[in-house]
ROLO-139662 format. One record per residue: residue in three letters; x, y, z of N, C-alpha, C in turn. Coordinates in pm, whole numbers, plus 50000, padded with zeros to 5 digits. Example, Ala and Ser with C-alpha at 12.3 -4.5 7.8 and 13.67 -1.06 7.14 Angstrom:
2
REC,ALA,51319,49431,50780,51230,49550,50780,51320,49670,50780
REC,SER,51285,49775,50708,51367,49894,50714,51290,50003,50787
//
This chain:
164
REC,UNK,50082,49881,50000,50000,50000,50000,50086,50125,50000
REC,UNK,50198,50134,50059,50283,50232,50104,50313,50294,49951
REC,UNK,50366,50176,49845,50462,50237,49734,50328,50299,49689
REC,UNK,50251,50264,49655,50146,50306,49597,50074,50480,49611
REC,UNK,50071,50447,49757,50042,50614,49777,50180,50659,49732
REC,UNK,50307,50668,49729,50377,50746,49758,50376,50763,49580
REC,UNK,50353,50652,49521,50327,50691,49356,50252,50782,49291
REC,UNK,50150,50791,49362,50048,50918,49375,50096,51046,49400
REC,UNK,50161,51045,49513,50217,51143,49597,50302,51219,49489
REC,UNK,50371,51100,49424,50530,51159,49340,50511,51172,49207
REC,UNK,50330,51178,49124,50345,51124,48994,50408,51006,48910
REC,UNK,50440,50913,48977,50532,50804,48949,50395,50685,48928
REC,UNK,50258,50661,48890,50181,50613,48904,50171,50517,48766
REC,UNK,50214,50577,48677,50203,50521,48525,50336,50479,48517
REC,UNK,50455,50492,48552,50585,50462,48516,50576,50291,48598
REC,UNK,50530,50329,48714,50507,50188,48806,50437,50112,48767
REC,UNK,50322,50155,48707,50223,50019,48693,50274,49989,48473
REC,UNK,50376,50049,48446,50419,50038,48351,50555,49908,48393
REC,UNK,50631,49954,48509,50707,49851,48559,50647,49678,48554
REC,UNK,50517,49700,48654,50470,49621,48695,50453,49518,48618
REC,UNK,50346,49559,48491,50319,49500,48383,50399,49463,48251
REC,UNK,50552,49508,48267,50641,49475,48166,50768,49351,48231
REC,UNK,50774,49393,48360,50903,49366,48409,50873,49246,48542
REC,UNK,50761,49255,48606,50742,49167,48728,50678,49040,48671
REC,UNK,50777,48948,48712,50705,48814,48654,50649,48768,48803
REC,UNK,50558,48650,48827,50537,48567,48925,50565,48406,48937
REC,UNK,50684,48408,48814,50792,48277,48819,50925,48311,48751
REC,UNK,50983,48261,48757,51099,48296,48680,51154,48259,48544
REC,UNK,51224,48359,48449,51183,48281,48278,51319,48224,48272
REC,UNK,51328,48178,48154,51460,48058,48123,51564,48145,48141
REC,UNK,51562,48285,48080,51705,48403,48135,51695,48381,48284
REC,UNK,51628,48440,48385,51657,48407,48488,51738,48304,48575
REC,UNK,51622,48193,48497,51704,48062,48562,51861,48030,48576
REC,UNK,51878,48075,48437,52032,48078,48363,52088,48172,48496
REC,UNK,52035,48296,48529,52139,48391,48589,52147,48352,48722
REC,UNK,52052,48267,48783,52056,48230,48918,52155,48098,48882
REC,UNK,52183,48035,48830,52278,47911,48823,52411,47945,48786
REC,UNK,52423,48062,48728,52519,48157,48800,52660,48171,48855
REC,UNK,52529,48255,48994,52553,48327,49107,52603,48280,49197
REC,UNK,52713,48334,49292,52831,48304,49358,52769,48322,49540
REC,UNK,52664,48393,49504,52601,48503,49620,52454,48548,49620
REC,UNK,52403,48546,49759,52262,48655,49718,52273,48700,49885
REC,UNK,52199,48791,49818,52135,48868,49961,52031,48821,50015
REC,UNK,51995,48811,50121,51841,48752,50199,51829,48848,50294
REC,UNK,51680,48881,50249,51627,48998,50377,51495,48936,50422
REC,UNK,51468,48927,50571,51369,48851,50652,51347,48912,50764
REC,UNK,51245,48921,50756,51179,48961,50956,51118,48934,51040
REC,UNK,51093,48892,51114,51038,48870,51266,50859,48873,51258
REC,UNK,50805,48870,51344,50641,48873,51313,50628,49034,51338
REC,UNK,50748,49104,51434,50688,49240,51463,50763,49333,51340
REC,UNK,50826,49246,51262,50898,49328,51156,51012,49360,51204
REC,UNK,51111,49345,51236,51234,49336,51286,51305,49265,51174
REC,UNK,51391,49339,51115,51476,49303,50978,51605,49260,51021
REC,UNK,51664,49181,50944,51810,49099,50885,51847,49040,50788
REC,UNK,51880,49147,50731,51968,49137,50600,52107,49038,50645
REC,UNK,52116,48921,50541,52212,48860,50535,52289,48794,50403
REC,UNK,52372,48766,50396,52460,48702,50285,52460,48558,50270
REC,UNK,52429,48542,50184,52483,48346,50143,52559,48314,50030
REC,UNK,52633,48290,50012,52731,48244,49904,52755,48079,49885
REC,UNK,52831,48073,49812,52874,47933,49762,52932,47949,49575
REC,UNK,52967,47828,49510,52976,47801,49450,52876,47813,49336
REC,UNK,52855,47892,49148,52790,47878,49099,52726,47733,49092
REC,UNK,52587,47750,49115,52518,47658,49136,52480,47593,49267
REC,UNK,52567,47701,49352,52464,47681,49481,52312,47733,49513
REC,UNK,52281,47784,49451,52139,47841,49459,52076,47733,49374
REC,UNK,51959,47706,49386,51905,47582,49292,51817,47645,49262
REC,UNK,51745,47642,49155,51625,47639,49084,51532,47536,49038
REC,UNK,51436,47503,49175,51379,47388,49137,51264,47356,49066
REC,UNK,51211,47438,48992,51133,47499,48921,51124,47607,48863
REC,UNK,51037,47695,48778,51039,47806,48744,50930,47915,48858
REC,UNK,50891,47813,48979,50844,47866,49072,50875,47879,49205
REC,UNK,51004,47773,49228,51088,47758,49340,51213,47795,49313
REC,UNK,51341,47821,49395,51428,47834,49444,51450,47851,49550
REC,UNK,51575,47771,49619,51651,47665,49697,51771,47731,49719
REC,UNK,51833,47770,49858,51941,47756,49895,51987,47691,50032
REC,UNK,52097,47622,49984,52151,47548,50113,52203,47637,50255
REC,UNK,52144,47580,50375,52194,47639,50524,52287,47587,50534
REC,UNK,52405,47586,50552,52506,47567,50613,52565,47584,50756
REC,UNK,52651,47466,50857,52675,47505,50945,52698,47616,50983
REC,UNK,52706,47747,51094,52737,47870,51075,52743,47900,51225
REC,UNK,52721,48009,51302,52782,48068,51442,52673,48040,51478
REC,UNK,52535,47979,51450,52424,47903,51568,52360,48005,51621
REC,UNK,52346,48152,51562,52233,48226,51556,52143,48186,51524
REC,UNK,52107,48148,51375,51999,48135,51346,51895,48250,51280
REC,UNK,51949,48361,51273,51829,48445,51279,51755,48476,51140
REC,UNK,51808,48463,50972,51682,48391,50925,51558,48315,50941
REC,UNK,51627,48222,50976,51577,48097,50982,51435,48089,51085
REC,UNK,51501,48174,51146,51425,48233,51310,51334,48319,51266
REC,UNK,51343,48436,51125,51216,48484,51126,51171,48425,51030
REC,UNK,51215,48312,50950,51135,48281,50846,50993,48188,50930
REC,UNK,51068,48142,51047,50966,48036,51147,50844,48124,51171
REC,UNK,50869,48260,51223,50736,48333,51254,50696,48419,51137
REC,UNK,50752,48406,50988,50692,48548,50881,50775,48458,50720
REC,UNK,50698,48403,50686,50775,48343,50578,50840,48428,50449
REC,UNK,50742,48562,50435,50825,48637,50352,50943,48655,50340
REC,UNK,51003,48650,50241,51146,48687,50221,51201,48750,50112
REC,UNK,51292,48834,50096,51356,48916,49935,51466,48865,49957
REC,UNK,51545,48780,49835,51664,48767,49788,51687,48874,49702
REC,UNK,51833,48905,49647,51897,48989,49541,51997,48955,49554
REC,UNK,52046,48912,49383,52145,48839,49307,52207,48941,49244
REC,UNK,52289,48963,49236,52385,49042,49150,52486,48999,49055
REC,UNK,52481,49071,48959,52645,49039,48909,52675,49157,48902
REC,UNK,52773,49156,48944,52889,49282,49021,52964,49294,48865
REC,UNK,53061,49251,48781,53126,49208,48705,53119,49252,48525
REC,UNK,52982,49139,48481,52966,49173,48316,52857,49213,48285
REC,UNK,52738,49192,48354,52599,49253,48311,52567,49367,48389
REC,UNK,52606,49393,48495,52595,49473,48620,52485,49502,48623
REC,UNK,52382,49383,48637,52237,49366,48705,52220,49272,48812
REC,UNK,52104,49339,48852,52065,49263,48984,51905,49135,48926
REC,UNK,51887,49066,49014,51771,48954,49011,51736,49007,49134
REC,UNK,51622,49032,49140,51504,49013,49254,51421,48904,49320
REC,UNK,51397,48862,49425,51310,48754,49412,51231,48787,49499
REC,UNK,51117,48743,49526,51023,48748,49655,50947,48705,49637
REC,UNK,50917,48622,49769,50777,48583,49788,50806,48449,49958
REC,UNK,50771,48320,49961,50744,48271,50072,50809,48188,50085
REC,UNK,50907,48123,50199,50993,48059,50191,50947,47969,50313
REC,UNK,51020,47851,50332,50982,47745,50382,51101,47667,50451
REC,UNK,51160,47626,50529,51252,47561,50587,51277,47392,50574
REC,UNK,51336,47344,50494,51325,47182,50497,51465,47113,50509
REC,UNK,51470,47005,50555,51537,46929,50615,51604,46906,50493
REC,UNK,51746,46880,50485,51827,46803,50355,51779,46650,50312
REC,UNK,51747,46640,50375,51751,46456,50357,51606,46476,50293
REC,UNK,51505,46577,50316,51349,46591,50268,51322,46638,50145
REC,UNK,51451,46728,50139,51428,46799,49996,51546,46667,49874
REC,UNK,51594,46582,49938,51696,46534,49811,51559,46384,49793
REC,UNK,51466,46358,49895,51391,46292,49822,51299,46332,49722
REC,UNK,51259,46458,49703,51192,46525,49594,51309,46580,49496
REC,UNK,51406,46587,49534,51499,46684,49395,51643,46568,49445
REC,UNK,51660,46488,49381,51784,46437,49434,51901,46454,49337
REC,UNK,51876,46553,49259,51968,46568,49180,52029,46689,49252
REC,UNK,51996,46776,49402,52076,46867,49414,52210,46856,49436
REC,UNK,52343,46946,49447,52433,46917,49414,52473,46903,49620
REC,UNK,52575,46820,49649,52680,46798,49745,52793,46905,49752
REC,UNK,52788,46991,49795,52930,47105,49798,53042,47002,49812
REC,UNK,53150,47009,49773,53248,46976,49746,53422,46987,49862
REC,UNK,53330,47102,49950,53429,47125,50055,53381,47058,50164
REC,UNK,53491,46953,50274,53461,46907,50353,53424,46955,50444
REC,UNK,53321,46932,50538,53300,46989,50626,53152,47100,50590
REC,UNK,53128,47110,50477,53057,47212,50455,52893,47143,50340
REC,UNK,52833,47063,50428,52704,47047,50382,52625,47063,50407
REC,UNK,52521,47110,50345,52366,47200,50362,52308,47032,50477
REC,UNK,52259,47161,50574,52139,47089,50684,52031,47115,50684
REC,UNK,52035,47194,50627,51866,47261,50594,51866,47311,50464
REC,UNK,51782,47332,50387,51745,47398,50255,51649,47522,50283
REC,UNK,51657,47655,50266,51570,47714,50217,51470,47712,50082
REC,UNK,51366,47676,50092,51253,47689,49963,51202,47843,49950
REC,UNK,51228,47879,49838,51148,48033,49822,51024,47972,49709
REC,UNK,50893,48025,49726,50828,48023,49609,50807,48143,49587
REC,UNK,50857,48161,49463,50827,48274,49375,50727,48344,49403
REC,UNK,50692,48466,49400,50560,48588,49455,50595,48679,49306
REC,UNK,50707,48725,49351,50778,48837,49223,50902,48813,49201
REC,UNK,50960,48842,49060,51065,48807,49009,51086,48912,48934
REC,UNK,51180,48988,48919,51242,49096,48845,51355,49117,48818
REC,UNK,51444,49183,48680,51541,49224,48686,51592,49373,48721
REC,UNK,51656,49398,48778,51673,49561,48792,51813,49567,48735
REC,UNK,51770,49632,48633,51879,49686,48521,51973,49789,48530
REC,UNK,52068,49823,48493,52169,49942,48526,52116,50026,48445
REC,UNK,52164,50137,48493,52082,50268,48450,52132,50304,48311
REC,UNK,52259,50269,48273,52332,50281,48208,52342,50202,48072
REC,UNK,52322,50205,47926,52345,50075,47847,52285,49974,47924
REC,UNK,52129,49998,47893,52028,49886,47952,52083,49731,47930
REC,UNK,52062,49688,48050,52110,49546,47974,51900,49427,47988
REC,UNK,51894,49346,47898,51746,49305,47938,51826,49163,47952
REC,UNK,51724,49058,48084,51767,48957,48086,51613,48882,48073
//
């Protein structure tokens, strides 16, 4: 509701719902897929039931992010300092925004959002058992994050548009 008034507010009302309708998918298309299989990295932003935010980092190896559909995507939890605090608000608020970047040759970002889900490794390789085993000892997913897709976007550089 918020962007909305403030679209009003700013004349920005037709440029947005021009966004909306060109650029926001509610799965992800075969470019996408490609750019998330990738990615080295994403960002994850999650909050609490009272809205209490944490922005965090996950990395790995291209092809640590999975795409298990054109309506899911998957990233592996890894052992870590036993906070927890994703994980912790995904338990009470499943929403979540990833953002993928490439820093490098396209210098665009991937958007994702929508509802994510917490599952056990051993739960998700009986439905997808083709996901991959990281390769460094010591370092295998115990949990999987599931995102299902809500919105999917590219945000393009301002500069020498790039379209994905």
């Amino acid at each position: 509701r918020g962007e909305h008034l403030l679209q009003c507010a700013y004349g920005t009302s037709e440029r947005a719902r021009k966004f909306y309708s060109d650029q926001v998918l509610d799965h992800l298309n075969p470019a996408m897929v490609e750019f998330v299989g990738r990615m080295e990295l994403a960002f994850v932003a999650t909050s609490d039931a009272s809205g209490e935010c944490d922005s965090s980092l996950r990395a790995g190896p291209p092809g640590f992010l999975q795409v298990l559909d054109d309506r899911h995507v998957a990233y592996p939890e890894y052992r870590g300092n036993g906070v927890l605090a994703s994980l912790g608000n995904i338990s009470e608020n499943p929403h979540i925004g990833m953002l993928m970047i490439d820093f490098v040759e396209e210098l665009i970002g991937l958007h994702v959002n929508g509802a994510a889900r917490v599952v056990e490794d051993a739960d998700l390789r009986i439905e997808h058992p083709e996901l991959p085993t990281d390769p460094v000892p010591g370092r295998r997913a115990q949990l999987w994050v599931v995102v299902e897709v809500e919105e999917a976007y590219i945000h393009c550089r301002k500069i020498g548009r790039a379209h994905v």
